[in-house]
Structures are given as C-alpha cells and as structure tokens.
C-alpha positions in Angstrom: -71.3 254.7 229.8 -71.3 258.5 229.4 -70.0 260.1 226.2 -68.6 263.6 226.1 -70.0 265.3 223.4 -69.2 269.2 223.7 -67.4 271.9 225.8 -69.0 274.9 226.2 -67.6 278.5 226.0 -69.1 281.9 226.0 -68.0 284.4 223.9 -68.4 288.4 223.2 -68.2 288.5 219.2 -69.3 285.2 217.1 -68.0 286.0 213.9 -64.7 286.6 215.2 -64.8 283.1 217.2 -66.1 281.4 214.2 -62.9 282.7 212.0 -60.7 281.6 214.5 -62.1 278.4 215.3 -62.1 277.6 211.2 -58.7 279.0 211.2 -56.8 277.2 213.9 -58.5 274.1 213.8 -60.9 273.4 211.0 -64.0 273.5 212.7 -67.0 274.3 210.8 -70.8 275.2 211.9 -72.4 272.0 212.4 -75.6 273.5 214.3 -76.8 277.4 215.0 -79.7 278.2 217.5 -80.7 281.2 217.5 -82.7 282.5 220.9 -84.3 285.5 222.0 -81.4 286.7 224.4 -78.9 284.4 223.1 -77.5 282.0 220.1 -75.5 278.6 220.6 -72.8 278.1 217.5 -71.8 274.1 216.8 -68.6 273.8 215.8 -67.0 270.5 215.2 -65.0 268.9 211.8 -64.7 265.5 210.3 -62.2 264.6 212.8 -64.2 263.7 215.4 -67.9 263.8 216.6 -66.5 266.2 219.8 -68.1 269.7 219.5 -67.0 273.6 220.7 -70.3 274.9 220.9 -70.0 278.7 221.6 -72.4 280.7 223.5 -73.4 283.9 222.6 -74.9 286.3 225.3 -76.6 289.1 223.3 -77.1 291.7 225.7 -73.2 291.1 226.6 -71.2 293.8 225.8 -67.9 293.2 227.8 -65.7 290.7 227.9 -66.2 287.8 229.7 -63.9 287.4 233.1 -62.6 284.0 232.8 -61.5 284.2 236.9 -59.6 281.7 237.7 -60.8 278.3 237.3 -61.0 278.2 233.9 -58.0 275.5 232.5 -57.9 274.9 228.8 -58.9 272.9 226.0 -56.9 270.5 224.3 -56.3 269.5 220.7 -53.9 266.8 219.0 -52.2 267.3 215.7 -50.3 264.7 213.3 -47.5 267.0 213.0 -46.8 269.9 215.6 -44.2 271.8 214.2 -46.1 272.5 210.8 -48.9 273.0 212.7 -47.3 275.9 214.7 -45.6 277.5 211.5 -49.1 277.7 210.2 -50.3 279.2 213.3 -47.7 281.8 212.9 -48.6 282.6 209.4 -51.9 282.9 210.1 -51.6 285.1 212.4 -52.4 283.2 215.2 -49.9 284.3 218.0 -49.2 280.6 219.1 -46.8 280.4 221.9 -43.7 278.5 221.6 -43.3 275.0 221.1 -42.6 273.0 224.6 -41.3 269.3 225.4 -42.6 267.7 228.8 -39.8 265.3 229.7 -40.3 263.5 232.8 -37.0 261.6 234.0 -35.7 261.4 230.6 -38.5 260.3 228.4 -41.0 262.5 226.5 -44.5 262.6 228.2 -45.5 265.2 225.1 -44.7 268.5 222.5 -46.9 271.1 222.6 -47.8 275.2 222.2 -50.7 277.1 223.6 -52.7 279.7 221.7 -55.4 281.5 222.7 -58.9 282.3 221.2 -60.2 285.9 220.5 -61.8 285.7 223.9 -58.9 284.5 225.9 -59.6 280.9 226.3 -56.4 278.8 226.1 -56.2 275.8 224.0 -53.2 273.3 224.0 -52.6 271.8 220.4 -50.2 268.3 221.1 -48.2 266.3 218.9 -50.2 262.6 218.8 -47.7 261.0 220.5 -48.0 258.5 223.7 -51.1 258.9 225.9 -52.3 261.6 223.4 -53.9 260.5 220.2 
C-alpha cells in the first residue's frame, strides 16, 4: 500500500514560511536541500511522520498565483477553541470558528487561516471521522 508522506507547496520568502509554520503548528526543519536554482525546507513535528516540505524558487520574485485549483490543507487539534485564541494572539488572522451540522449532528468544528503565501489550511477539532 502507498503511504503519503508530504504535501508540497511553493513559496516566495522561506524564513517567513518557516516562522509561520513553527508558529501555527509546531513544525520544525526536519531536512534542507539546498540547489542551484532552488532549496526544499522539511517541516514536520513529533506528531506525525507527515511532512510540509516547502519549495523555494530562487529566481522567483513574485508571488505565486495559486489559480484555482488549489484546495487546502488540513490539520487536527485536541482542543480548537484554545487553539484559535492562540492563533489570534499570535497574530495569526485565523478566521472564525465554524460547526458543520448535517441534519442535526456535528460532522466537525473548525477555522481556516492562511500561510504568508496564501495557502489555506483548515485546523479541526479531533472529533468523529477526524483524528
């Protein structure tokens, strides 16, 4: 059977990315490759063995266009609500927090927030399908 081991994103300014990924989440540099015309950041935490590996381009100079295809990435949390209040004091802009009901029965709780390049990333309470 497959494994899924990372999710790649590009992004315009590493350290930046780096902060906020340590920030919001707790991920660390596991690996850095450094390349002629570009470098690939590791990120991942104790958590899991999943990794964020960030790609960046250096002759890029512009933001990336993330078009239209691009959905989010998603993160679960033991407790949402301190999660977001941390968000907020750190700055983070999360959006607020949202329960998905479907006929009466909570499917999940969760906020967006999005990365210093745009990506969106869904942090959920563990609860149900999500843990």
């Amino acid at each position: 059977m497959a494994k899924c081991i990372h999710t790649m994103i590009r992004v315009l300014d590493e350290a930046k990315s780096i902060a906020f990924y340590k920030e919001a989440f707790g991920l660390k540099i596991a690996d850095r490759l450094d390349f002629d015309s570009f470098t690939l950041v590791y990120l991942s935490n104790a958590e899991i063995g999943f990794e964020v590996e960030l790609t960046i381009n250096k002759d890029q100079t512009e933001p990336y266009d993330l078009g239209n295809g691009y959905g989010h990435l998603a993160v679960v949390v033991d407790d949402l609500d301190a999660e977001h209040a941390r968000f907020k004091a750190a700055g983070l802009a999360p959006r607020d927090i949202v329960a998905f009901e479907r006929e009466g029965t909570l499917l999940a709780r969760f906020f967006f927030v999005q990365d210093p390049d745009g990506y969106k990333i869904e942090v959920l309470q563990k609860h149900g399908r999500f843990h």
